[in-house]
N, C-alpha and C positions, 0 to 999 in steps of 0.2 A: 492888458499885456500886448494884445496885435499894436493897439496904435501907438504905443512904446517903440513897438518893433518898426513899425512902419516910418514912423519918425527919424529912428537914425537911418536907417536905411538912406532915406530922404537926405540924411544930411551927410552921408557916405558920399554919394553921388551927386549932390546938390553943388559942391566945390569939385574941388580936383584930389582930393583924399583920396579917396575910393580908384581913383584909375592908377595913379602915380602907384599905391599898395599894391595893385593885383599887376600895371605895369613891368614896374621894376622884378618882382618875383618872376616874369615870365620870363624877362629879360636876362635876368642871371642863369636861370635854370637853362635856357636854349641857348647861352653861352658856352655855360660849362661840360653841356651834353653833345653839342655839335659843333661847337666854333674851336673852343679853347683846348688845346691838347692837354691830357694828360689823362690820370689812370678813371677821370670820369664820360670821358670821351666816349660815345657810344660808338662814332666810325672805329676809332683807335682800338678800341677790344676787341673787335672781331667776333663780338658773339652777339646775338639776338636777344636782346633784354635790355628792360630799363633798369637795373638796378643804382645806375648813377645818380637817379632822381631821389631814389629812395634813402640815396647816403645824405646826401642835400638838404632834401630837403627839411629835414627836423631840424637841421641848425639854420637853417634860412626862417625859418617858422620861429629861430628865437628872435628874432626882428624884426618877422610880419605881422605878427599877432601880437606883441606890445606895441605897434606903432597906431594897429587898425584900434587897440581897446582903451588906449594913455588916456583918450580922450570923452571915455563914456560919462564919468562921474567930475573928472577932473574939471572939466568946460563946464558941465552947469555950475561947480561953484564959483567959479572964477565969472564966469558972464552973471550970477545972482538968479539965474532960473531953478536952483533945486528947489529952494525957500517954495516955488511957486508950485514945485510940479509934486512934494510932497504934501501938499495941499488938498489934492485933486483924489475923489472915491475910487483908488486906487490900494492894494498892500503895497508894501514896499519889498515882497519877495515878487510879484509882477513889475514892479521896475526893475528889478535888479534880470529876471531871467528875459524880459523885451529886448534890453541892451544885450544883454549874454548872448542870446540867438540871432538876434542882428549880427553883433560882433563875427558869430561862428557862420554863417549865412557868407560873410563876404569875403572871408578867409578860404571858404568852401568854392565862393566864385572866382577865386585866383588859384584853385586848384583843378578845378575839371579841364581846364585848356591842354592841362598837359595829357588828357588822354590822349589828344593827337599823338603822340608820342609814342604810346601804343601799339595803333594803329601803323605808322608809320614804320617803325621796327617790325612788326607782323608780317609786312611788304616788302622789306628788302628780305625777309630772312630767305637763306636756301633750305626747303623748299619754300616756298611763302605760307605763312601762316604759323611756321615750327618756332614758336615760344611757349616760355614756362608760363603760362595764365593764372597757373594756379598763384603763382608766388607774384605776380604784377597783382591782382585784383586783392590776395591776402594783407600785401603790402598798400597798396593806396586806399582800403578799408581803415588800416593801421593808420595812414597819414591823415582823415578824414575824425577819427577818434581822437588821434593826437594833438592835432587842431583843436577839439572840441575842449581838451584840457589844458592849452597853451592860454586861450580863450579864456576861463573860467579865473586863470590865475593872472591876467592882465585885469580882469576886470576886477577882481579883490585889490589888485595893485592901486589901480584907479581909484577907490573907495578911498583910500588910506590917505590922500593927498591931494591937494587944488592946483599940484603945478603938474603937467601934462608929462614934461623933463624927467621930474624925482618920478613918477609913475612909470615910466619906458623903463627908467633902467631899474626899477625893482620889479619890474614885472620877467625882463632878461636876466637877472639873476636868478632870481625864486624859479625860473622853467628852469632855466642851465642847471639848478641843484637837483631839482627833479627830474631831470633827463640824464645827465650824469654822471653829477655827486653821489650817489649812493655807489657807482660804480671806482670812484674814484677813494671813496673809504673802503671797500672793499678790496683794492687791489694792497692795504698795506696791512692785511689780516693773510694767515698763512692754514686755517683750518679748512677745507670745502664744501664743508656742509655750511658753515658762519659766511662763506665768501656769495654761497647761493643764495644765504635765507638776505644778506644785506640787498644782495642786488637786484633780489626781488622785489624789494622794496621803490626802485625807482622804475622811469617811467624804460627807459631804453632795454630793460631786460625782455619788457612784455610786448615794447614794438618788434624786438629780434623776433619774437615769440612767432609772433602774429605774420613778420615778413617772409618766416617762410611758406607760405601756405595755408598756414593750417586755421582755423578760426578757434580757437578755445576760448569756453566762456569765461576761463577765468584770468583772460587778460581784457575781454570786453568787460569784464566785472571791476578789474582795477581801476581802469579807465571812467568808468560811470562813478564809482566810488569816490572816484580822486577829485572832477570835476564837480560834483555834487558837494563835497566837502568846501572847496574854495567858494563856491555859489551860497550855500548855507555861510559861512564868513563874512560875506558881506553883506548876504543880509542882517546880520546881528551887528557889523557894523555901523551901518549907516541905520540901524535904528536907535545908536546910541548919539 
């Protein structure tokens, strides 16, 4: 499994993949947070927080993480390396989690930059230092898990298909329904307890959960659940 992981890593960074992915994500995000006016504007609010990043970033994530995973499974069969690397005294649920954690590994390394952001807000605030921490560190634990599940279900995507294209955008679907389509069926239900039990069902109910602070195991549990399930899917796939 390491030299699985080591291998794409390698091949992340070996091109221009890997920079343009972590790139562009930093670029939008320090756009939208400092450059571009409007209600994600962290000059423009006037208050000390990052929450712009954390509105952001899960829909930027439906982009980053099918573009970073389109290519985990899809390129070996397309270049004819699978044939060779299913060969090798390896399972094939250590291929599938080498790539998975690679994958989430370089999603994670287009995420920590924005702790400067932190940091940075921490410093202007009056007095310096007066921010919510709780609800920044709750929230970008959230983003780091969500990653982890964006990830899991990019790379089931990838399994499914040899063209890198049909893999991007079924991996942007399948997260978008899981992020949230359950809250999008739930909003055309009129009962509260039915509108609760749907929305829990997706992934956005449990990041709100999480973003304010609090750490509950049993949104870290849906999360491990959810990713775990898509990774278990491909390995049954691709042993078919």
């Amino acid at each position: 499994m390491i030299s699985i992981f080591r291998k794409e890593l390698r091949s992340f960074f070996s091109n221009a993949t890997g920079y343009i992915v972590i790139g562009i994500f930093l670029l939008l995000t320090g756009l939208f947070l400092w450059v571009i006016q409007g209600e994600y504007n962290i000059l423009d609010s006037g208050y000390a927080n990052v929450d712009g990043l954390f509105y952001l970033a899960p829909w930027l994530f439906l982009f980053l993480c099918p573009a970073v995973t389109m290519r985990l499974f899809a390129e070996e069969k397309q270049t004819g390396t699978w044939e060779l690397l299913v060969t090798k005294p390896i399972s094939k649920l250590q291929i599938v989690l080498g790539k998975y954690f690679a994958g989430w590994m370089l999603v994670s390394l287009a995420l920590l930059p924005t702790l400067l952001y932190y940091f940075t807000v921490s410093y202007l605030a009056e007095p310096i230092g007066n921010v919510d921490s709780g609800a920044f560190w709750g929230s970008f634990i959230g983003l780091f898990f969500l990653a982890g599940v964006y990830v899991a279900i990019g790379t089931f995507s990838s399994s499914l298909s040899d063209n890198q294209i049909v893999s991007f955008v079924m991996a942007i679907v399948l997260s978008f329904f899981f992020y949230y389509g359950f809250d999008l069926l739930a909003s055309f239900l009129s009962s509260g307890q039915l509108i609760q039990l749907v929305e829990n069902f997706g992934i956005h109910s449990h990041y709100k959960s999480i973003s304010r602070g609090v750490i509950d195991s049993r949104d870290l549990m849906y999360f491990i659940v959810l990713a775990v399930g898509f990774i278990s899917a491909t390995v049954l796939k691709i042993k078919k």
